[in-house]
PDB file with SEQRES, HELIX, SHEET and CRYST1 records, atoms N, CA, C and O in Angstrom:
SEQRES   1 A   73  UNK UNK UNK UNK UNK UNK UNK UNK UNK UNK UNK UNK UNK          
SEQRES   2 A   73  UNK UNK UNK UNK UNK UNK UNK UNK UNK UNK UNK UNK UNK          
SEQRES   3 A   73  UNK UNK UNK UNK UNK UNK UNK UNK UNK UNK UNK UNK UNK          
SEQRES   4 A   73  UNK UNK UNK UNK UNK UNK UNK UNK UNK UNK UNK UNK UNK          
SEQRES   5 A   73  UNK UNK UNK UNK UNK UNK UNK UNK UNK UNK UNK UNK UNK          
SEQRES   6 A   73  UNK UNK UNK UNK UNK UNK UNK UNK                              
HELIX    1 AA1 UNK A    3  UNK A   21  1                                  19    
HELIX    2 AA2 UNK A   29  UNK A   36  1                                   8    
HELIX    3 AA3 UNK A   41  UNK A   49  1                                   9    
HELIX    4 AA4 UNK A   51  UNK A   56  1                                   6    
CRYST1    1.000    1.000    1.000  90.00  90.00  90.00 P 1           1          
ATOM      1  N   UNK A   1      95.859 103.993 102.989  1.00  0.00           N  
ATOM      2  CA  UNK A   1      95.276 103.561 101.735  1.00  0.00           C  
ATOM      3  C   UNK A   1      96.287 103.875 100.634  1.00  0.00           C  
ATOM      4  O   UNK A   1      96.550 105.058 100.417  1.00  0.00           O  
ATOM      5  N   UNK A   2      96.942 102.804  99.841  1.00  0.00           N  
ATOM      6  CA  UNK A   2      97.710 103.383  98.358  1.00  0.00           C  
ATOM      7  C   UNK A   2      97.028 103.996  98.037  1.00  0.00           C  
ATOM      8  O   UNK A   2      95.881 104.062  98.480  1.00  0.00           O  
ATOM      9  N   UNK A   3      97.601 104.813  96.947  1.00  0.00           N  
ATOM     10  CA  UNK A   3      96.994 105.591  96.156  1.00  0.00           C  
ATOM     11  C   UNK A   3      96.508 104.404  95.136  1.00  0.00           C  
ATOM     12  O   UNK A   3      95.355 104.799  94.968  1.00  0.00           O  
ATOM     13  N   UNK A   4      96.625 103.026  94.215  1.00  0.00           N  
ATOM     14  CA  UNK A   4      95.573 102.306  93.471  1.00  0.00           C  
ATOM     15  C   UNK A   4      94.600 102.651  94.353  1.00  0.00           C  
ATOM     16  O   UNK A   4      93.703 103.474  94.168  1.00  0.00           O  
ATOM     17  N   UNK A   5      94.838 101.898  95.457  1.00  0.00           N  
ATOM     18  CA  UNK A   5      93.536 101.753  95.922  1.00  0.00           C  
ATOM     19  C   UNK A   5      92.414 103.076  96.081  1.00  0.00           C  
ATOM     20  O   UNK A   5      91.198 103.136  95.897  1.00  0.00           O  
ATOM     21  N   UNK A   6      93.026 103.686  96.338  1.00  0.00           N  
ATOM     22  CA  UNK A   6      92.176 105.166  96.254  1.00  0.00           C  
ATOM     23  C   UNK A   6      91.573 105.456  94.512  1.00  0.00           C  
ATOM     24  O   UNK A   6      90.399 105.598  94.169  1.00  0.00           O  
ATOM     25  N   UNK A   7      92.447 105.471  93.890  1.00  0.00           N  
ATOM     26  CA  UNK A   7      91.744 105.230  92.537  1.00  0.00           C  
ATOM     27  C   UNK A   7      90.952 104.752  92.327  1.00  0.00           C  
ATOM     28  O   UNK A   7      90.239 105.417  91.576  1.00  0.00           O  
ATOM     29  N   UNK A   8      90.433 103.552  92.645  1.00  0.00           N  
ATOM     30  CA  UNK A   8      89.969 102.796  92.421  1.00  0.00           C  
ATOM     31  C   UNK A   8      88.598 102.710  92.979  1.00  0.00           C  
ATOM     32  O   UNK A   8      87.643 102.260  92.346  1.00  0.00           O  
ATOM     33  N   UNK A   9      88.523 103.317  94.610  1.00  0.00           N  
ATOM     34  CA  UNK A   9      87.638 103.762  95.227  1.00  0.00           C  
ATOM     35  C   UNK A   9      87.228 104.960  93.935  1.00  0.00           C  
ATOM     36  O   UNK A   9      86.527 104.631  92.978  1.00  0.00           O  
ATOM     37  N   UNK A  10      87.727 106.208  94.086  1.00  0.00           N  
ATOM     38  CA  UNK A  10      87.416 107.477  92.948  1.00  0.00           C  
ATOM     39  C   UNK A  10      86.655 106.962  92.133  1.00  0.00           C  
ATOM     40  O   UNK A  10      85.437 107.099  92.253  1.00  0.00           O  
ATOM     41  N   UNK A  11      87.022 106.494  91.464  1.00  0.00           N  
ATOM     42  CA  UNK A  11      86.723 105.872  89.697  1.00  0.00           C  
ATOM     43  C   UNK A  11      85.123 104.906  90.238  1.00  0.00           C  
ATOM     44  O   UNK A  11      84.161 104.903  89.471  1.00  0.00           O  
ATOM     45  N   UNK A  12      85.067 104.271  91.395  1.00  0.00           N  
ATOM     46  CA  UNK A  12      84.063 103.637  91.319  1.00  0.00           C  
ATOM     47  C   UNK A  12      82.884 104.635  92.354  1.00  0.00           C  
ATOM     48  O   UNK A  12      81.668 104.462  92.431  1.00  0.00           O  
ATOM     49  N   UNK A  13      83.439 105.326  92.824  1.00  0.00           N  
ATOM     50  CA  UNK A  13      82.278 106.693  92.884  1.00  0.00           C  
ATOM     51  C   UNK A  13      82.176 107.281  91.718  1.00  0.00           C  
ATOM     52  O   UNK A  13      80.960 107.474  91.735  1.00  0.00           O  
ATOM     53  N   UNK A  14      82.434 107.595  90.988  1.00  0.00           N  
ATOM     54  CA  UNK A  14      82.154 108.076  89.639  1.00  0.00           C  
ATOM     55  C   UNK A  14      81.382 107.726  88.969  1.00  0.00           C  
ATOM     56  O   UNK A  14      80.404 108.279  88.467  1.00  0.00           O  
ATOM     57  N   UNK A  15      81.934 106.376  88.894  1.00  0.00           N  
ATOM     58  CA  UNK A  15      80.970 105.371  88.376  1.00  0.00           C  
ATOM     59  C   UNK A  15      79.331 105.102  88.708  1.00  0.00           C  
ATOM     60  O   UNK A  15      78.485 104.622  87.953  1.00  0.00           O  
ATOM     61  N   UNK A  16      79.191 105.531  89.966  1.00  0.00           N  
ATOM     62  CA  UNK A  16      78.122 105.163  90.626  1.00  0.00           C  
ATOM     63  C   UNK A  16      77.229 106.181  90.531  1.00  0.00           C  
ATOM     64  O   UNK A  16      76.043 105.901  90.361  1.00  0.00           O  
ATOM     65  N   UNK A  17      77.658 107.557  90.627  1.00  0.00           N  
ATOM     66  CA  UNK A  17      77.239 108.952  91.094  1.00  0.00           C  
ATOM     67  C   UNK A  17      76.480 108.904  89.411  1.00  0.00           C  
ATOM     68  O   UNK A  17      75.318 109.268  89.229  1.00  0.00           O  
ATOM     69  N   UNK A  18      77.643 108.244  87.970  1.00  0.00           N  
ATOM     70  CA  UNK A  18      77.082 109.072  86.514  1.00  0.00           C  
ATOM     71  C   UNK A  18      76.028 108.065  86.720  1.00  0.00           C  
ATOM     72  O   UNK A  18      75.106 108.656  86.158  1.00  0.00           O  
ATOM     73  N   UNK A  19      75.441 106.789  87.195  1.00  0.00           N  
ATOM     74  CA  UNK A  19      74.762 105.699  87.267  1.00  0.00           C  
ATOM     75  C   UNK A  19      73.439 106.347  87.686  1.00  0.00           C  
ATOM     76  O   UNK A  19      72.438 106.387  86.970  1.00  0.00           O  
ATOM     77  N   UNK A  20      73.555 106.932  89.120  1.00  0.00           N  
ATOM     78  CA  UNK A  20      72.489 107.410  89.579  1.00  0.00           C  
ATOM     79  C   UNK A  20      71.902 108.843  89.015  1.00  0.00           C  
ATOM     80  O   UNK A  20      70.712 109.063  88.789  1.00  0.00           O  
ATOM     81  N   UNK A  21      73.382 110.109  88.771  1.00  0.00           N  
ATOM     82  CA  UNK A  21      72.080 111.043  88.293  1.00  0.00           C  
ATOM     83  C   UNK A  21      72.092 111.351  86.931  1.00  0.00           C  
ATOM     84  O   UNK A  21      71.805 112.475  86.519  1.00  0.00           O  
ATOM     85  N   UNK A  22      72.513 110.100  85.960  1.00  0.00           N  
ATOM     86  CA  UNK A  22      72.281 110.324  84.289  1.00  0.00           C  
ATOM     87  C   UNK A  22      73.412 111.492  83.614  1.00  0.00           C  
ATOM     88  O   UNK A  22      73.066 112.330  82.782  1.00  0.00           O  
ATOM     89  N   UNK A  23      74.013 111.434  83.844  1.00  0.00           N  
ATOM     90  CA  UNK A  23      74.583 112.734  83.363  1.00  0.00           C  
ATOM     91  C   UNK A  23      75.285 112.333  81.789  1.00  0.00           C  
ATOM     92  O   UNK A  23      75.489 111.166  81.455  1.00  0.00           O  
ATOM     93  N   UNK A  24      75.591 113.482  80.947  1.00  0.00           N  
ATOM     94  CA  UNK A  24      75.944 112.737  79.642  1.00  0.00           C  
ATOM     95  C   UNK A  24      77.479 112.256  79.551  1.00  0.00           C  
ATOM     96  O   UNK A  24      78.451 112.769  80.106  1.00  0.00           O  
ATOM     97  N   UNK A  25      77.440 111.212  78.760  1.00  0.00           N  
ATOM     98  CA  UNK A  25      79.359 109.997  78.770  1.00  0.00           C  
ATOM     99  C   UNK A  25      80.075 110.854  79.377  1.00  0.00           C  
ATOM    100  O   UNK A  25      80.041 110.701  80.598  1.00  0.00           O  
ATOM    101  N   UNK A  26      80.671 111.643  79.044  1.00  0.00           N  
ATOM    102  CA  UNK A  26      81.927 112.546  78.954  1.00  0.00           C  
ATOM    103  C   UNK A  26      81.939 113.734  80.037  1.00  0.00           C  
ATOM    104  O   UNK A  26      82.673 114.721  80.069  1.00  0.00           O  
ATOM    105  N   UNK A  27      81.099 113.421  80.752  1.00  0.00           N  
ATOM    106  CA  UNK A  27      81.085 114.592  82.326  1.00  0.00           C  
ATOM    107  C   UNK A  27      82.352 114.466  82.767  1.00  0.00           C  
ATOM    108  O   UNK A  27      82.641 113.327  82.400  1.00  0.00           O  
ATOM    109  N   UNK A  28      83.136 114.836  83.228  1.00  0.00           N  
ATOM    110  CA  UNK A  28      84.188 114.989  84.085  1.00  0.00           C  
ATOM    111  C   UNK A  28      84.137 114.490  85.604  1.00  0.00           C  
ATOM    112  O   UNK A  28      83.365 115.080  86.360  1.00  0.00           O  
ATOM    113  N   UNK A  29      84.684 113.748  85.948  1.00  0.00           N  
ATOM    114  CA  UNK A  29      84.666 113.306  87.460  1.00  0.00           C  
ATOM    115  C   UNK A  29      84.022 114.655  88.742  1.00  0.00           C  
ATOM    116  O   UNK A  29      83.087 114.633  89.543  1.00  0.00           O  
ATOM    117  N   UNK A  30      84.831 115.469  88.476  1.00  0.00           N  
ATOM    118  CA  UNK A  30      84.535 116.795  89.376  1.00  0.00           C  
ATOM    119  C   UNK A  30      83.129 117.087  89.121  1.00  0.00           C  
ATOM    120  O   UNK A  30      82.234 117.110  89.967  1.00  0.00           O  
ATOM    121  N   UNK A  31      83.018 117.321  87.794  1.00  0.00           N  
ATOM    122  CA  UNK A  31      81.705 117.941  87.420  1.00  0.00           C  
ATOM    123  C   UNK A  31      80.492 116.617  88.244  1.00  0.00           C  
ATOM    124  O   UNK A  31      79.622 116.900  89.067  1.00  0.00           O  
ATOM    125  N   UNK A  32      80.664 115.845  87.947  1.00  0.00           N  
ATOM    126  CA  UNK A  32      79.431 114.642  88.717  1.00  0.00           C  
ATOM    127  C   UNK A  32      79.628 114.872  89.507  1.00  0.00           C  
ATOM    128  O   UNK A  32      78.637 115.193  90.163  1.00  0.00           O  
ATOM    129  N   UNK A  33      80.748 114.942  90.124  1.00  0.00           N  
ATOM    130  CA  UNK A  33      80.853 114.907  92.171  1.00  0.00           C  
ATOM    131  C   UNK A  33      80.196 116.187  92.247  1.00  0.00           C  
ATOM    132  O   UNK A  33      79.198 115.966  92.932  1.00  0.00           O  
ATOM    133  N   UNK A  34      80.209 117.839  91.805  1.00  0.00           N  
ATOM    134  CA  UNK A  34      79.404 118.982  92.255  1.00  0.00           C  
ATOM    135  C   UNK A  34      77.983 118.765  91.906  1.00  0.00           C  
ATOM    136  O   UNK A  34      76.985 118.724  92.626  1.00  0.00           O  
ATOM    137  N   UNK A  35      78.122 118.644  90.716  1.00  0.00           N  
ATOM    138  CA  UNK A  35      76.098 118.251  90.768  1.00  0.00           C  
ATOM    139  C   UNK A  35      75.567 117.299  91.662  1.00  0.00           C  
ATOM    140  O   UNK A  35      74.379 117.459  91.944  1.00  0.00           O  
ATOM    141  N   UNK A  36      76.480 115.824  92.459  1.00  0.00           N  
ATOM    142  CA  UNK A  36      75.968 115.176  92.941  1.00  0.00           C  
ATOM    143  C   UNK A  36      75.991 115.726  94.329  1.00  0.00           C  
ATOM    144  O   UNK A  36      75.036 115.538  95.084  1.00  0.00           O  
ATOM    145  N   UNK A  37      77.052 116.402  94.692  1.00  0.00           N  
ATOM    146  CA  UNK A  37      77.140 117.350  96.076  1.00  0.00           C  
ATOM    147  C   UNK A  37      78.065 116.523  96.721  1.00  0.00           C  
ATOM    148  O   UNK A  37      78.471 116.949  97.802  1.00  0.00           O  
ATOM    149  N   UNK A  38      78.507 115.433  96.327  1.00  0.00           N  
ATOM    150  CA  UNK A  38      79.168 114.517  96.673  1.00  0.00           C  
ATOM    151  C   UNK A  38      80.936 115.268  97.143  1.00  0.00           C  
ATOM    152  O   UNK A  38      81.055 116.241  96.398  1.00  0.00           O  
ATOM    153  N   UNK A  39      81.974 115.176  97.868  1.00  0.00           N  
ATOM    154  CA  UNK A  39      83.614 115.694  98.149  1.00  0.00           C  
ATOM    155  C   UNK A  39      83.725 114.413  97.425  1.00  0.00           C  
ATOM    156  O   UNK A  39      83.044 113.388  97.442  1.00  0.00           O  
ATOM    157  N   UNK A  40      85.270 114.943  96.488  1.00  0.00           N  
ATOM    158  CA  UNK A  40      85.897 114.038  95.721  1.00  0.00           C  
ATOM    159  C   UNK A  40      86.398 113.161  97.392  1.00  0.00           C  
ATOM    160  O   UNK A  40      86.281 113.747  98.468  1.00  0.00           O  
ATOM    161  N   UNK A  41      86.886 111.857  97.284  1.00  0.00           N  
ATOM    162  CA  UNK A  41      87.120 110.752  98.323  1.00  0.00           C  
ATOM    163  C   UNK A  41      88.793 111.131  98.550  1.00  0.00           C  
ATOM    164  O   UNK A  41      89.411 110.409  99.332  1.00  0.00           O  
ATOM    165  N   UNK A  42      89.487 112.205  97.902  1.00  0.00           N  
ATOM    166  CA  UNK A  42      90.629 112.046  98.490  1.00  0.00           C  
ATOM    167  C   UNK A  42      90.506 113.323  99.436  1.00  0.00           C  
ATOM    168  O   UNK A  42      91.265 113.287 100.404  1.00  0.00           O  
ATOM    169  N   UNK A  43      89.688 114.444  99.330  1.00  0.00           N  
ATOM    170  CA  UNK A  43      89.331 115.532 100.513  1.00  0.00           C  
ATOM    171  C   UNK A  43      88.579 114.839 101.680  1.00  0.00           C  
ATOM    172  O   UNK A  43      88.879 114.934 102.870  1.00  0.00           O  
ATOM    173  N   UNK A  44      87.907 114.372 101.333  1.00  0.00           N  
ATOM    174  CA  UNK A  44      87.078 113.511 102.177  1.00  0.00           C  
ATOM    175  C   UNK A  44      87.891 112.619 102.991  1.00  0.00           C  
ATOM    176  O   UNK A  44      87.351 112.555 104.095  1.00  0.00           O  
ATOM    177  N   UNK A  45      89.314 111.647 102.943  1.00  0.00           N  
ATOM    178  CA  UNK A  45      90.165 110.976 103.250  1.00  0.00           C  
ATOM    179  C   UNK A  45      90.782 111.965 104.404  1.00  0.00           C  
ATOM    180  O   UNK A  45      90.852 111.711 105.606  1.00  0.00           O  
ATOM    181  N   UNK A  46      91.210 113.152 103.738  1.00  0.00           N  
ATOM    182  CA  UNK A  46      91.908 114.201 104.743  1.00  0.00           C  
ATOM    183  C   UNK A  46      91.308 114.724 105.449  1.00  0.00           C  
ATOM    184  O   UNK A  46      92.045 115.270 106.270  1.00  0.00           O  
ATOM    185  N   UNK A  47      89.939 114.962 105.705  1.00  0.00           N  
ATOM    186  CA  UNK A  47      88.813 115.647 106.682  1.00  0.00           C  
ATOM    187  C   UNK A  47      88.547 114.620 107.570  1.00  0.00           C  
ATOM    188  O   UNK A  47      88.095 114.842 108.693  1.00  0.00           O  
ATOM    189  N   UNK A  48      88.863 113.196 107.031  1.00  0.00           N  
ATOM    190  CA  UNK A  48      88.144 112.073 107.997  1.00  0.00           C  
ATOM    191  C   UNK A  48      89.856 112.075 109.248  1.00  0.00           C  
ATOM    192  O   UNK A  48      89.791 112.052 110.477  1.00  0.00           O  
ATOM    193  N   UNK A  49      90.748 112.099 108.686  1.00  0.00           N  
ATOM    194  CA  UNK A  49      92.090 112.253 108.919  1.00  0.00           C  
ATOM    195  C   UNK A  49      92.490 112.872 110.198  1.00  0.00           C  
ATOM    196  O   UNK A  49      92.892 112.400 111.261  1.00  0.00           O  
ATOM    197  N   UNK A  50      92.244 114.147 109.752  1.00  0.00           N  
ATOM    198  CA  UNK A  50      92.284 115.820 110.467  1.00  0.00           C  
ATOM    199  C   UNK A  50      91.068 115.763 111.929  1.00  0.00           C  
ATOM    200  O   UNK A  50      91.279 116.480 112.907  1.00  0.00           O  
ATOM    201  N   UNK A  51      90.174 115.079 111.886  1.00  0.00           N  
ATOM    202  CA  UNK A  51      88.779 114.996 112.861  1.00  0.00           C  
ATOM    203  C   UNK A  51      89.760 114.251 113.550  1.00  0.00           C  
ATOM    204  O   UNK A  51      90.343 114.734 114.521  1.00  0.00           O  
ATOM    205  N   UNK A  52      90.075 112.703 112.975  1.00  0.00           N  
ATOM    206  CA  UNK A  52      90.768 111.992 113.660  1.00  0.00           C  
ATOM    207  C   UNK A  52      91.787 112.201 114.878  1.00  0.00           C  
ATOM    208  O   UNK A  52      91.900 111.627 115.961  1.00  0.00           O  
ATOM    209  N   UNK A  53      92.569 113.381 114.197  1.00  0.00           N  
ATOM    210  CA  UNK A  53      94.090 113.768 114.964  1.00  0.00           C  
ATOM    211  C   UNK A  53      93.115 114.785 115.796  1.00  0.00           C  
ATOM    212  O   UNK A  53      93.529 114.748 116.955  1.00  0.00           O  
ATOM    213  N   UNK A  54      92.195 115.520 115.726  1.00  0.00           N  
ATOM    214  CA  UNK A  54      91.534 116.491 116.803  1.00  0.00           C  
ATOM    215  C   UNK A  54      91.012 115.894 117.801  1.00  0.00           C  
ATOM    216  O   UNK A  54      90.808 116.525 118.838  1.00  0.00           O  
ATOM    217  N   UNK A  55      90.641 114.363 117.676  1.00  0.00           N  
ATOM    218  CA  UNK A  55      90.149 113.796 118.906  1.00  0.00           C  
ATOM    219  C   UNK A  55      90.999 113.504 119.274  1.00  0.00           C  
ATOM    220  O   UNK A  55      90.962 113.595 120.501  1.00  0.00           O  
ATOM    221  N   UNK A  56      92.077 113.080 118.856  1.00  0.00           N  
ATOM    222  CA  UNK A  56      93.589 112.331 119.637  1.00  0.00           C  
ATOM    223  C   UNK A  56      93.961 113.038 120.336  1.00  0.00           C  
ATOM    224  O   UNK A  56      94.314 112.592 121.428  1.00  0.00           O  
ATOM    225  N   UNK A  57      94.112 114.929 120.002  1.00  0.00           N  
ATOM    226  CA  UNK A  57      94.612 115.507 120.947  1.00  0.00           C  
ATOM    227  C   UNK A  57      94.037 116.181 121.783  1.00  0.00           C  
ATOM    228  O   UNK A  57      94.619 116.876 122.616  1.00  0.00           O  
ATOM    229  N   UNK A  58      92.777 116.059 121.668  1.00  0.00           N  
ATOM    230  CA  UNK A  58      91.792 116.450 122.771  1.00  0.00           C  
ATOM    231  C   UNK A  58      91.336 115.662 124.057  1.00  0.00           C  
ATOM    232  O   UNK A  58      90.532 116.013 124.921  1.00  0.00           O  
ATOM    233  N   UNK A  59      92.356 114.044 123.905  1.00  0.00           N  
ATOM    234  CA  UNK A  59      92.231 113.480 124.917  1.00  0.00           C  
ATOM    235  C   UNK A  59      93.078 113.929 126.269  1.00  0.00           C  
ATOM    236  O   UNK A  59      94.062 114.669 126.256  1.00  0.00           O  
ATOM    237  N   UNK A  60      92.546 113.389 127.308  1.00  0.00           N  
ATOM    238  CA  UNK A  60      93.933 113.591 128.518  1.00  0.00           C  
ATOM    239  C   UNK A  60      95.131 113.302 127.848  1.00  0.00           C  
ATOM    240  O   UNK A  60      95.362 112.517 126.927  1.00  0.00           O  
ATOM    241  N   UNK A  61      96.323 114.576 128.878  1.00  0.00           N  
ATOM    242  CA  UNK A  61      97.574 113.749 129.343  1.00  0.00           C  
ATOM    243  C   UNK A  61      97.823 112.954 128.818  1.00  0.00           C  
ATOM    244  O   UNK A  61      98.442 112.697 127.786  1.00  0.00           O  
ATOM    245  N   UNK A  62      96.995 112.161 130.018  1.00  0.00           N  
ATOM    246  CA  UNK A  62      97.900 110.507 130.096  1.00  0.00           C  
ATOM    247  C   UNK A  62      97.299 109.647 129.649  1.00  0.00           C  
ATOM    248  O   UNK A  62      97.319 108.495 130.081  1.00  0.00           O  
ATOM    249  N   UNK A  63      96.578 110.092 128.590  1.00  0.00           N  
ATOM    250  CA  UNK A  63      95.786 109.142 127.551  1.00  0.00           C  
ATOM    251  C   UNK A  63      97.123 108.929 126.789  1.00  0.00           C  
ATOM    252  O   UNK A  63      97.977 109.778 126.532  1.00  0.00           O  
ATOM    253  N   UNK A  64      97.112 107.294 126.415  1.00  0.00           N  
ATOM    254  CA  UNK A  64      98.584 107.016 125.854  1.00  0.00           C  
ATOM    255  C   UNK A  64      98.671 107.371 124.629  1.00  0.00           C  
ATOM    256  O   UNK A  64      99.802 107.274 124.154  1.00  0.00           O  
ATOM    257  N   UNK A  65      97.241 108.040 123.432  1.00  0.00           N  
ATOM    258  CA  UNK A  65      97.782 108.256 122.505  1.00  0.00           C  
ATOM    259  C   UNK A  65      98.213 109.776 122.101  1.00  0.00           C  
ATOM    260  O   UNK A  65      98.799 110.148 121.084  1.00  0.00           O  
ATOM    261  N   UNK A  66      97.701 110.610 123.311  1.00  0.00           N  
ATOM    262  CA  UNK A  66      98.247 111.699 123.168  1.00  0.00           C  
ATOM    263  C   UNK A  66     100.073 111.906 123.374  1.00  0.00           C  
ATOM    264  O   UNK A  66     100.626 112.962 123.068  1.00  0.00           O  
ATOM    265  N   UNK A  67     100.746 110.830 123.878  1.00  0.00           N  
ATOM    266  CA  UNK A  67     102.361 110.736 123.613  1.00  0.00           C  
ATOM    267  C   UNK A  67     102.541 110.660 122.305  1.00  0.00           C  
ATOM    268  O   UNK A  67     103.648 111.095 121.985  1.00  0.00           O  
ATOM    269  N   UNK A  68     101.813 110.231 121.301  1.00  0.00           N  
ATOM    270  CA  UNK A  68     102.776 110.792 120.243  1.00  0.00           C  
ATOM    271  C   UNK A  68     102.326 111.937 119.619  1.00  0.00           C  
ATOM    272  O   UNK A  68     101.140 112.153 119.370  1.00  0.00           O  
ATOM    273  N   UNK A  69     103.367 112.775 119.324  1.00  0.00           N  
ATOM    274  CA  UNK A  69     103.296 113.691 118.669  1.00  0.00           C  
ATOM    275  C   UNK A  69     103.576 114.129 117.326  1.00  0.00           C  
ATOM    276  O   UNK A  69     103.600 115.296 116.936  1.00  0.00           O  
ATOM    277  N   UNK A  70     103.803 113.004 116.604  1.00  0.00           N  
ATOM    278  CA  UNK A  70     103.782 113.202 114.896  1.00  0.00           C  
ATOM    279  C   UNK A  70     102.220 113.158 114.325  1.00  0.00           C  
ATOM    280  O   UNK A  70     101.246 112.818 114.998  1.00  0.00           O  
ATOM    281  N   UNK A  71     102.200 113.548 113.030  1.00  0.00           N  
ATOM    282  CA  UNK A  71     100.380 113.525 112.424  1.00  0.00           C  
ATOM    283  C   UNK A  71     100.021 112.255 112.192  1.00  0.00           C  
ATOM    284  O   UNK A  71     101.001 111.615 111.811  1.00  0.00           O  
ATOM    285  N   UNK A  72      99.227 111.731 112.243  1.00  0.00           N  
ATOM    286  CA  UNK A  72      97.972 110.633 112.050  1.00  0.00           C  
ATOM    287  C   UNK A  72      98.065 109.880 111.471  1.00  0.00           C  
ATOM    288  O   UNK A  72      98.069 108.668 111.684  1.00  0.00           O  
ATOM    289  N   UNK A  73      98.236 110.938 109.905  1.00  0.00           N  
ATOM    290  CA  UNK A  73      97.920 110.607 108.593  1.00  0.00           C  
ATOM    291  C   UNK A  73      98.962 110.734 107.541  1.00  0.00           C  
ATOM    292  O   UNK A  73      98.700 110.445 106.374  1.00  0.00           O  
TER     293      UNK A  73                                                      
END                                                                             
């Protein structure tokens, strides 16, 4: 994912989160994401990431994607 595009995702969770729980103009992105309980989408990107590479290497051997050995992500 670029980083626009990740922005863009961000900004429109933001958008959505001040939509649903009212909060006043000028909240801060962080601040909506903790009251909403919501992970900002770029931690969330790296946790989805990190799960990813733990199943890869928890496969067999000679499961072909356990030959590579660089990260994921």
């Amino acid at each position: 994912m670029s980083d626009r595009d990740q922005f863009k995702l961000e900004k429109a969770q933001v958008q959505s989160l001040k939509a649903i729980i009212g909060p006043k103009a000028h909240s801060s992105s962080p601040a909506v994401e903790a009251i909403a309980g919501i992970m900002p989408v770029e931690i969330r990107i790296r946790e989805l990431c990190g799960r990813e590479f733990l199943r890869i290497m928890a496969k067999d051997d000679s499961h072909y994607l356990t030959a590579f050995n660089g990260p994921v992500c």
